[in-house]
N, CA, C and O atoms as a MOPAC input file, in Angstrom:
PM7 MOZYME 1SCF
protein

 N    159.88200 1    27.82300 1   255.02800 1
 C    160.58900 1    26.75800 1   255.68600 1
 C    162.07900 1    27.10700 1   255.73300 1
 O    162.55200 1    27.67600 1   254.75000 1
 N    162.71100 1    26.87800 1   256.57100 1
 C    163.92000 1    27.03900 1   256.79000 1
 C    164.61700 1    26.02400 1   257.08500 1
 O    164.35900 1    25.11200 1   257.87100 1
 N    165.82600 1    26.25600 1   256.21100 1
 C    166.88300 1    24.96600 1   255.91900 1
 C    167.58300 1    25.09600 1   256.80200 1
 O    167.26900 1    25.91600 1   257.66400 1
 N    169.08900 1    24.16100 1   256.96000 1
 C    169.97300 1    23.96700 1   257.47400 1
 C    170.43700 1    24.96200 1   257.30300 1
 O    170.09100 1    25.89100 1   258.03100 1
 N    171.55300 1    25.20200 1   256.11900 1
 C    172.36100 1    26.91700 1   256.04000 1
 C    171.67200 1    27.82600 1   256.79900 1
 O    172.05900 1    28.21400 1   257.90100 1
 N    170.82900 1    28.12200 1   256.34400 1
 C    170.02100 1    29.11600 1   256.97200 1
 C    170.63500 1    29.54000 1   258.70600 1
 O    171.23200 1    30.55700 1   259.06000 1
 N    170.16900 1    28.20100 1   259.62200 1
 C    169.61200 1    28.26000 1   260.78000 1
 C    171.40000 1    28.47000 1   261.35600 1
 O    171.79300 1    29.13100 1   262.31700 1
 N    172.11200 1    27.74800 1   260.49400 1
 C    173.64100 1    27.88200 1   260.72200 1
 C    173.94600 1    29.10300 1   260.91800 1
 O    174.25200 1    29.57700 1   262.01200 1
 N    173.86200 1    29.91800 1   259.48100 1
 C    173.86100 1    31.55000 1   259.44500 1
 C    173.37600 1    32.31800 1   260.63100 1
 O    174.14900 1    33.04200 1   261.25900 1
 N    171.81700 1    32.14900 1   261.03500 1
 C    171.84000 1    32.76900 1   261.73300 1
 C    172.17100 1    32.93400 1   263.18200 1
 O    172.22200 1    33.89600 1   263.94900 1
 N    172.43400 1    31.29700 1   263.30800 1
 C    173.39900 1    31.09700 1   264.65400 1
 C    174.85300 1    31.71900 1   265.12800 1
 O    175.39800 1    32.15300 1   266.14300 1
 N    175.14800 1    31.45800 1   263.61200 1
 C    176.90900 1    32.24000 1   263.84700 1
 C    176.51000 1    33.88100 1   263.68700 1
 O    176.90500 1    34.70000 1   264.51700 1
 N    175.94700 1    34.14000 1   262.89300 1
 C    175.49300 1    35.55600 1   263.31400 1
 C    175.60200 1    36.00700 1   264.59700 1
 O    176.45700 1    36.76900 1   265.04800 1
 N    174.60700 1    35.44600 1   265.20500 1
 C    174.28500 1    35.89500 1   266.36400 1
 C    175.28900 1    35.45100 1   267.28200 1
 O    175.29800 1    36.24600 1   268.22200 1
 N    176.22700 1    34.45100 1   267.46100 1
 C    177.31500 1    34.31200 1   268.26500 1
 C    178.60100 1    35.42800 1   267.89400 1
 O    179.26600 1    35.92700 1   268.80100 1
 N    178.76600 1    35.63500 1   266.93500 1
 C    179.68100 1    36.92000 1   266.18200 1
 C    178.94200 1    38.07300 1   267.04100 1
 O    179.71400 1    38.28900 1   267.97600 1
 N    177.95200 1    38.81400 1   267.15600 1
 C    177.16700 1    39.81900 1   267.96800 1
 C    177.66600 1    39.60700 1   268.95300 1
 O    178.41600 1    40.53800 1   269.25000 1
 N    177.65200 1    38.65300 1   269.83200 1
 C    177.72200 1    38.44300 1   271.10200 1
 C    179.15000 1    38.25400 1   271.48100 1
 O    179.35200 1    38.21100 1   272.69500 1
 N    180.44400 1    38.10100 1   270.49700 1
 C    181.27100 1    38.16800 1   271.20300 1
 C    182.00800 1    39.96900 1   270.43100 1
 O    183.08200 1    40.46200 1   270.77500 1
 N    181.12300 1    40.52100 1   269.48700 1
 C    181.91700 1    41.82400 1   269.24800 1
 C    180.90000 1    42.67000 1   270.86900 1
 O    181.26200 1    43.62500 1   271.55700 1
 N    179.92700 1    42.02600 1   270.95700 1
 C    179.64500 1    43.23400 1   272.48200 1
 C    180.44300 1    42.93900 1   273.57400 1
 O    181.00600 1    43.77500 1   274.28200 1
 N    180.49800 1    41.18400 1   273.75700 1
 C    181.23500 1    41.12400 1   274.98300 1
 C    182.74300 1    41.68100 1   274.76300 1
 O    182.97800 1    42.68300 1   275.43900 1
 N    183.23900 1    41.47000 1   274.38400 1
 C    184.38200 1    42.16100 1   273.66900 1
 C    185.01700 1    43.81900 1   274.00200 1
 O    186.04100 1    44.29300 1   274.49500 1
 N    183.56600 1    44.40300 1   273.32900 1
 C    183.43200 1    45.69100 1   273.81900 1
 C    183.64100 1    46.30100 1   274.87100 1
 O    184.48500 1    47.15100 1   275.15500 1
 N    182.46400 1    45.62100 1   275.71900 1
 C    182.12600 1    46.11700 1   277.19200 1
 C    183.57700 1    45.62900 1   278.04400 1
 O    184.04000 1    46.35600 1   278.92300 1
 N    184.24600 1    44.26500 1   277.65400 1
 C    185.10300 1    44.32700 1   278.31800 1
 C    186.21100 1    45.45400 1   278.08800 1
 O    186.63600 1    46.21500 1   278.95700 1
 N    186.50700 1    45.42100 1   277.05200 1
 C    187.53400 1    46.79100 1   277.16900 1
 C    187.47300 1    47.88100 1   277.31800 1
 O    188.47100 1    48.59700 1   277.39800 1
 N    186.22700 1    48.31300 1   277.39700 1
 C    185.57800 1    49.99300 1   278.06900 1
 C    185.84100 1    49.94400 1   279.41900 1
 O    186.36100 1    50.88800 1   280.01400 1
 N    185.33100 1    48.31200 1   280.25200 1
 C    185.55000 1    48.42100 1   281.49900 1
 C    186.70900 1    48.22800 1   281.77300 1
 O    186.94300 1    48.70800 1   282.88200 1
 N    187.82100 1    47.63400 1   281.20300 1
 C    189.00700 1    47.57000 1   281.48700 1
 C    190.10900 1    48.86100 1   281.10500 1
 O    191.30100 1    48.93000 1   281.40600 1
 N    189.29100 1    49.82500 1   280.35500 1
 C    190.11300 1    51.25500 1   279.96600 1
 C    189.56300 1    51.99600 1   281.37500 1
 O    190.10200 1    53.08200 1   281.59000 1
 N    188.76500 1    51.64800 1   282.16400 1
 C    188.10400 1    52.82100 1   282.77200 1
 C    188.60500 1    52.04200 1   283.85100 1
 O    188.99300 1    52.99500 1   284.52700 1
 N    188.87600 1    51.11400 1   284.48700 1
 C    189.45900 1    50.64300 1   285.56900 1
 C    190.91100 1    50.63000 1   285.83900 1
 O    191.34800 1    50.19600 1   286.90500 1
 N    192.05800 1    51.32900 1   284.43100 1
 C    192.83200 1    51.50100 1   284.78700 1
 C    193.56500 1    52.89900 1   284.37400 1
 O    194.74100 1    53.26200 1   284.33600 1
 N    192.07200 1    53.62400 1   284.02700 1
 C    192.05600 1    54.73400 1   284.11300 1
 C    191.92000 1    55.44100 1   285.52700 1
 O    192.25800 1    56.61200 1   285.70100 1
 N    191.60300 1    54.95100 1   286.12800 1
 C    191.11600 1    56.03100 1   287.59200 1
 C    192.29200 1    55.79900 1   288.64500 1
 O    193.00900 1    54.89100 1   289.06500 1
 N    192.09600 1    56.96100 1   288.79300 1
 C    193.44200 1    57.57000 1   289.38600 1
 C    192.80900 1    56.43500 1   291.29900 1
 O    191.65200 1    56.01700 1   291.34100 1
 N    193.78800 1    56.17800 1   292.53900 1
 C    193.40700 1    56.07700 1   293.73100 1
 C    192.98000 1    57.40800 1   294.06200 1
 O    191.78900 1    57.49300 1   294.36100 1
 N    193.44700 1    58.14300 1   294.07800 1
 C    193.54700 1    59.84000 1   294.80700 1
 C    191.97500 1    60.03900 1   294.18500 1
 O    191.32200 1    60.73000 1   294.96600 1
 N    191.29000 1    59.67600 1   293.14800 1
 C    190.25100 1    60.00600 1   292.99500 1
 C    188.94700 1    59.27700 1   293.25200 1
 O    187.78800 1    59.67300 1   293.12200 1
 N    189.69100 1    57.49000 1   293.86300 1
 C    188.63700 1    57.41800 1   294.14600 1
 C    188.23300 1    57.30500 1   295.66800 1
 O    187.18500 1    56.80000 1   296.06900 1
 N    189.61500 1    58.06700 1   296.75900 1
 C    189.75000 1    58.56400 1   298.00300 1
 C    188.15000 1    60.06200 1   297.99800 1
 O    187.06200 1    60.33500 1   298.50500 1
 N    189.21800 1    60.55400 1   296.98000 1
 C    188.18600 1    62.20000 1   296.87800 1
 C    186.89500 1    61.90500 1   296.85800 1
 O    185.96600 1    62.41100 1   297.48600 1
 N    186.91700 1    60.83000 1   295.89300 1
 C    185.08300 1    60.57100 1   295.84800 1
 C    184.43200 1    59.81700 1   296.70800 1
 O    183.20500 1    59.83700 1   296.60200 1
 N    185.12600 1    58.82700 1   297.94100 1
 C    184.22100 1    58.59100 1   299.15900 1
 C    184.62300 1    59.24800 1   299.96400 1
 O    184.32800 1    58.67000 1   301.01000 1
 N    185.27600 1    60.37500 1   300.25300 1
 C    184.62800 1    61.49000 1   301.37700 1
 C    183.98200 1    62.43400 1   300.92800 1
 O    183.50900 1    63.15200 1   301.80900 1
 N    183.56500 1    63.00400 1   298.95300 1
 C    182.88700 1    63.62900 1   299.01600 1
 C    181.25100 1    63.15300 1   299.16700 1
 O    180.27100 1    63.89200 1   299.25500 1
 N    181.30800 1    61.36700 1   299.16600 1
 C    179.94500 1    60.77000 1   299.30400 1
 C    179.55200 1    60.78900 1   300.59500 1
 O    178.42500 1    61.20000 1   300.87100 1
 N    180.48600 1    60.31500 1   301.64900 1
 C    180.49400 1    60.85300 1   302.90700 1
 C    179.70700 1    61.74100 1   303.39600 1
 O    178.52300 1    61.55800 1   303.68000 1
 N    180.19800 1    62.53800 1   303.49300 1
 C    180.23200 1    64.19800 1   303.14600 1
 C    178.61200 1    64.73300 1   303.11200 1
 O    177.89700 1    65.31000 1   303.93200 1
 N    178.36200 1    64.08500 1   301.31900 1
 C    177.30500 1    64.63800 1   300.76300 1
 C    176.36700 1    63.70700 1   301.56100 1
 O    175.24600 1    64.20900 1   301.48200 1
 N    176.33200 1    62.81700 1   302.13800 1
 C    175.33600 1    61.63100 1   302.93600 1
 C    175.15300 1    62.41200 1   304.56500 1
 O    174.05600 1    62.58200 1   305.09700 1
 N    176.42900 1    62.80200 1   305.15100 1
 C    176.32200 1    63.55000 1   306.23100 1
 C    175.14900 1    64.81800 1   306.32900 1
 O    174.17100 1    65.12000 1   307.01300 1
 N    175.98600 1    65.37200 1   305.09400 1
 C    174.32200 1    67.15100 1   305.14700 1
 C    173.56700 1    66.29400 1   304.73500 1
 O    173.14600 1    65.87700 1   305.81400 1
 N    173.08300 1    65.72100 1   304.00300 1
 C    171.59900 1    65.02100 1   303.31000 1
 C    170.91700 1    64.70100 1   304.73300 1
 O    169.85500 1    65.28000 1   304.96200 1
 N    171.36600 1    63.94700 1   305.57600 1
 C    170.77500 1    63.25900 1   306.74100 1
 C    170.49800 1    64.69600 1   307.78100 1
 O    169.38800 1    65.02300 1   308.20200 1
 N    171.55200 1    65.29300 1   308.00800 1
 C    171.61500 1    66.54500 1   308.81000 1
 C    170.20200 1    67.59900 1   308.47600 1
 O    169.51800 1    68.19900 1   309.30400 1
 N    170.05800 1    67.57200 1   306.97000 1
 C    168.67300 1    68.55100 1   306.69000 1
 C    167.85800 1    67.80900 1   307.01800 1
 O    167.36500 1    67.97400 1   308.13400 1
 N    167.40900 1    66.72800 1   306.19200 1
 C    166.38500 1    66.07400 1   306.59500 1
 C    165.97900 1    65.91500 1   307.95200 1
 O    164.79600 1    65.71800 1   308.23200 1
 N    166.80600 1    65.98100 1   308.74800 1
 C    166.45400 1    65.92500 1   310.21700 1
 C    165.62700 1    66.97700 1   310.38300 1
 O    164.45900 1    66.96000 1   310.77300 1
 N    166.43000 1    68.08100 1   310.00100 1
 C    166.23000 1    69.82100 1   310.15000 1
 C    164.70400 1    69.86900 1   309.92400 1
 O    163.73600 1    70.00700 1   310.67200 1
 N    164.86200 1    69.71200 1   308.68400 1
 C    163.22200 1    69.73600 1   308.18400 1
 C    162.20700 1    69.18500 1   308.79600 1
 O    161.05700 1    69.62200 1   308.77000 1
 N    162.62000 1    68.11500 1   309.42600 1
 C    161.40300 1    67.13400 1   309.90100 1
 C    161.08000 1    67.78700 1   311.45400 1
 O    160.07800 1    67.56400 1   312.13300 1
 N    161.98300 1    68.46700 1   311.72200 1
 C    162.00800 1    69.09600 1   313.56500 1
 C    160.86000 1    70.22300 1   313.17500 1
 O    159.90900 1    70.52100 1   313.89800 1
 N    161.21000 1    70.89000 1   311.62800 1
 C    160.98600 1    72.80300 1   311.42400 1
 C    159.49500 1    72.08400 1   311.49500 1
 O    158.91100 1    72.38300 1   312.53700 1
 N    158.66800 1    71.10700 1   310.52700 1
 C    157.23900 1    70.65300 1   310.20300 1
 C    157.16800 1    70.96300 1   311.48600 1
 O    156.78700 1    72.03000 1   311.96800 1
 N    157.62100 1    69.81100 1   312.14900 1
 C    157.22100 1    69.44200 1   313.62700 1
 C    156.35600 1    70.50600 1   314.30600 1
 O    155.21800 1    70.55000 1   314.77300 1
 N    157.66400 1    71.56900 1   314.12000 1
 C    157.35400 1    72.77200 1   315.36600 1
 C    155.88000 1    73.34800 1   314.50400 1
 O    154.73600 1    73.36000 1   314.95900 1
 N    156.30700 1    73.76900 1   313.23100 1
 C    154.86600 1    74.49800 1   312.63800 1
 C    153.62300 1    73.91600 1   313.01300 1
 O    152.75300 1    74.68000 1   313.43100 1
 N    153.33000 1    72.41100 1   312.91900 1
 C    152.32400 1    71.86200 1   312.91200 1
 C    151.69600 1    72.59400 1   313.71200 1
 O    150.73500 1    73.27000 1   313.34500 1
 N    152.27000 1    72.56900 1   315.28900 1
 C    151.75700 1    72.75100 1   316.21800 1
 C    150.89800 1    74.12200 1   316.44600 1
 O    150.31800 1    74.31600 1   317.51400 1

C-alpha cells in the first residue's frame, strides 16, 4: 500500500526528470541554433538542391536505360 509521502516523492521525482530533460534539450537546441553559421546554411540548400537535381536526373536515366532493354 502506498502512502501519501510516498506518492508525493514520486511525483516530485518525476517532475525534477522532466524539467532537468526539458532543460537540456532546450539548451542543446539553443547552442546549435546559434551556432550555425548563415553561409552554412546557404551552402547546405544548394548542396540539397543540387543533390535532389542528379537524384531525379538518374532516376530518369535509369528508368529510359530499363525501358530500352526491355524491349
Amino acid at each position: 500500500m502506498i502512502i501519501a509521502s510516498q506518492v508525493k516523492h514520486l511525483t516530485s521525482h518525476k517532475m525534477e526528470n522532466q524539467a532537468t530533460k526539458s532543460g537540456t534539450i532546450g539548451g542543446t537546441l539553443l547552442t546549435v541554433i546559434f551556432s550555425i553559421q548563415p553561409e552554412d546554411l546557404i551552402k547546405t540548400a544548394i548542396l540539397a538542391a543540387v543533390g535532389a537535381a542528379v537524384s531525379f536526373t538518374v532516376s530518369i536515366a535509369l528508368k529510359m536505360l530499363v525501358r530500352k532493354f526491355k524491349k
